[in-house]
C-alpha positions in Angstrom: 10.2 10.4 7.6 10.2 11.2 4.1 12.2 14.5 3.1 9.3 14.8 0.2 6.4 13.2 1.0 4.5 14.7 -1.9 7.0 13.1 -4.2 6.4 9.7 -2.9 2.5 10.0 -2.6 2.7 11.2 -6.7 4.8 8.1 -7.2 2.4 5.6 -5.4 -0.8 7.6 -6.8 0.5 7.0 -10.4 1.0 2.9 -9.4 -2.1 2.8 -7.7 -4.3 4.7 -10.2 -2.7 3.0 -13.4 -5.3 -0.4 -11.9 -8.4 -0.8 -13.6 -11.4 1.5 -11.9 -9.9 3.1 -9.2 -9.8 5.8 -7.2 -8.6 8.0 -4.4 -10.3 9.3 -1.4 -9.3 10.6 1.9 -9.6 8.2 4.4 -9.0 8.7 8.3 -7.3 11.5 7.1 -4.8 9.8 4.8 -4.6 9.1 1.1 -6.6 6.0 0.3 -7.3 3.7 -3.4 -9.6 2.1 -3.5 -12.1 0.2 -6.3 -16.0 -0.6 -6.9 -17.9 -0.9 -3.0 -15.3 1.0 -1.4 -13.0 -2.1 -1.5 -9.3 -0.7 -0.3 -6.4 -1.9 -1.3 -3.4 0.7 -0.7 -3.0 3.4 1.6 -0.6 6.3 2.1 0.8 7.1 5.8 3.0 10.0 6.5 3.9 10.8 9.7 0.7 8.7 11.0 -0.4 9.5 14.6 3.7 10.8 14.7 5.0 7.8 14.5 8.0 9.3 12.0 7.2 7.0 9.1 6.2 7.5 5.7 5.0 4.3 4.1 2.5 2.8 1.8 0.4 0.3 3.6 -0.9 -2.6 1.0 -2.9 -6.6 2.0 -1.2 -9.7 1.8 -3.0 -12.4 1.8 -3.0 -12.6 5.6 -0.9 -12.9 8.8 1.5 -15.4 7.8 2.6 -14.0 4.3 2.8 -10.5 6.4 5.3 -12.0 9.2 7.3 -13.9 6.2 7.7 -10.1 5.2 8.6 -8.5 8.1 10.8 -11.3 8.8 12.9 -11.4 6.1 13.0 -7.6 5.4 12.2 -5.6 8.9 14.1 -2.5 7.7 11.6 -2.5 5.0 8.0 -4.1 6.3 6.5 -3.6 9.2 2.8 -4.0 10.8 0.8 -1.2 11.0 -1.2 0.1 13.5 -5.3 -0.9 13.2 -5.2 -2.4 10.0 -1.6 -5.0 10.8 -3.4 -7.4 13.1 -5.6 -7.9 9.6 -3.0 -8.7 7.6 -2.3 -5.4 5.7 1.8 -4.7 5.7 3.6 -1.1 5.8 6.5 -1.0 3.5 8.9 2.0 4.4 9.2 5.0 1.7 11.3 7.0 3.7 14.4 5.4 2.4 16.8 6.1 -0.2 16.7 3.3 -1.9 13.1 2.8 -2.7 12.9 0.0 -5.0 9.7 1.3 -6.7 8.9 -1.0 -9.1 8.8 -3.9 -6.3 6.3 -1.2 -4.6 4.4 -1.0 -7.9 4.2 -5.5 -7.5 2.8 -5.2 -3.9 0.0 -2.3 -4.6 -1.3 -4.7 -7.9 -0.9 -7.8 -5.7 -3.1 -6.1 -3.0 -5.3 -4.4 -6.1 -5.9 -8.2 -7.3 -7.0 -9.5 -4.0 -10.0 -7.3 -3.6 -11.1 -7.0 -7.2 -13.6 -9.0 -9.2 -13.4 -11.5 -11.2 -14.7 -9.1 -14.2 -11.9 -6.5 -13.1 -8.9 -9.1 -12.9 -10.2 -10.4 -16.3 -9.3 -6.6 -17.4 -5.9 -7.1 -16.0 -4.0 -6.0 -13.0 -0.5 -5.7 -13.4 
């Protein structure tokens, strides 16, 4: 679990708010971004249900680009609970060496695969 959770939540609200016409809402309790329709595409866990975690939770593009992840990085990725079987991926930010500009890459990956066309004309990343 994250020493300073509110430091990492500023850090992945600044990543996840840079994106084109976004915005944050609570959701199940949690921080949540989101764009046009209530499309999400990043969350923020910390301690979740007590599981002792602190991650943001971002899409891939589905269950075999999520176990590539966890697969090659399982200190880093993992699936999380509800929203994993669906292809979304946890990656840890309890760790000292968060590497956040690969964080800021998976949040505007996720961003671009629920915006529209108009949006990603505007540019993601």
């Amino acid at each position: 679990m994250s020493p300073d959770p509110d430091l990492n939540l500023t850090r992945l609200r600044a990543i996840a708010l840079a994106l084109p016409q976004t915005y944050e809402k609570l959701s199940h309790g949690s921080p949540g971004f989101f764009i046009e329709k209530g499309k999400a595409f990043a969350y923020f866990w910390h301690n979740h249900h007590s599981d002792g975690e602190t991650v943001a939770i971002v899409k891939t593009s589905g269950r075999d680009e999520q176990a590539m992840l966890i697969e090659q990085e399982p200190d880093i990725y993992y699936s999380p609970p509800y929203i994993g079987p669906s292809g979304w991926i946890a990656i840890r930010l309890d760790r000292d060496d968060v590497d956040w500009d690969h964080i800021g890459d998976r949040v505007a990956m996720s961003w671009e695969m629920v915006a529209p066309r108009r949006l990603l004309e505007m540019g993601g990343r």
